[in-house]
Each structure stands twice: as structure tokens, then as C-alpha cells.
N, C-alpha and C positions, 0 to 999 in steps of 0.2 A: 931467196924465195923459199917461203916454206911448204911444205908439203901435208893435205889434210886425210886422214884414211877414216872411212866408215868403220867404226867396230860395233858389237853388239855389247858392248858394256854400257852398265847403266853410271850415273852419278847417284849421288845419296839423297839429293833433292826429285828424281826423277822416282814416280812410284808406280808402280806393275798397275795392269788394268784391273786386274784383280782386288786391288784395294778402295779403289774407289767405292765412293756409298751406292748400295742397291735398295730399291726401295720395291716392296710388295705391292700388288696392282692397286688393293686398298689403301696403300700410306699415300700412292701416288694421288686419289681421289682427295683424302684430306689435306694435301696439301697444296691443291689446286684450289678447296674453298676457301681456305686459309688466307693463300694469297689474294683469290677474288674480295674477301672483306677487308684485309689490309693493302691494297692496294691504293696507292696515293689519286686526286684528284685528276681527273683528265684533261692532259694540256691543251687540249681545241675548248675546253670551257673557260670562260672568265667573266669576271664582271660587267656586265652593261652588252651582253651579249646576248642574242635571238638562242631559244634553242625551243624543240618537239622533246615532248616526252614521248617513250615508246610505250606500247602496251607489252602490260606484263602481270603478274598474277596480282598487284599492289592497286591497279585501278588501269582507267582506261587512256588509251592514247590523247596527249593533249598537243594545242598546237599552238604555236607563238608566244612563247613567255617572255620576260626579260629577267635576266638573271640578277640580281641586287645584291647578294654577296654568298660568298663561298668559303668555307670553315673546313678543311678536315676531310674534304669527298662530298660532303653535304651542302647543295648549294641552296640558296631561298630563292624564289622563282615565282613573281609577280604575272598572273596570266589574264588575259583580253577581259575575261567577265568579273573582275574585278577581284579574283580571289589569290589569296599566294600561299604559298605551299612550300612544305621542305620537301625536296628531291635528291636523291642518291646520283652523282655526277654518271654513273654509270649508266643510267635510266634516259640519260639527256642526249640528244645530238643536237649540235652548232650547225645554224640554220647559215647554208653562206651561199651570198647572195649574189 
């Protein structure tokens, strides 16, 4: 039977809190937009799926589109009055029914 004792020794792999990255309130901001643009496409959207645009500073709220294909975050989004349009997947909710 072996026996385990706590010590306060570190391993070489193990690194003080201290060194971790700190980041200034403004790096913090850009790298929040950063991530907002590179942010991969949203898994509740897909192909041949209902979705609402939401309103936002880009135009106005639309409603019932069908999605027809999706590239990159950017999906193409066929809507009722006959018009289609490219939408930012993040602009989109998945209508479910």
C-alpha cells in the first residue's frame, strides 16, 4: 500500500498563477470582436431550414425565410416576398416548430 502526502512543490510543467496571460480591459474588448467575426457558423442553422432575421443596425427584422445554402457564417436566405438575400448566421434564429 502506498502512501500519497500533499506537498506544496510545484512540477516543472505546472506554472505559478502569475504567469498566465493578463490582458488590459481594452485587449479584452478586441478580442471579443475578433472572435465575434471569426466565429464559425451556427449549429442550429442549416440548409433547407426556416429561420427570422433579427433586427439590427443592417435592416429590419424579417420573418420566414428558407435557407438555401451556407458558406463560411454567411448563409443565402430565400424570403416570402420573393426576394433572397445574404445574411450573417449570427443575425438568424432557427424557427422550430
Amino acid at each position: 500500500m502506498s502512501s500519497y502526502r500533499l506537498t506544496s512543490e510545484r512540477h516543472g510543467y505546472c506554472l505559478p498563477a502569475s504567469s498566465l496571460i493578463n490582458f488590459t480591459p481594452g485587449e479584452v474588448e478586441v478580442l471579443a470582436v475578433l472572435k465575434s467575426i471569426l466565429s464559425s457558423a451556427d449549429a442550429e442553422i442549416r440548409i433547407r431550414s426556416r429561420v427570422n432575421r433579427v433586427h439590427n443596425m443592417l435592416g429590419p427584422e424579417r420573418v420566414d425565410g428558407l435557407v438555401i445554402n451556407i458558406h463560411r457564417g454567411v448563409a443565402y436566405v430565400a424570403w416570402p416576398n420573393g426576394e433572397t438575400t445574404i445574411e450573417s448566421t449570427r443575425h438568424l434564429v432557427a424557427i422550430v416548430a
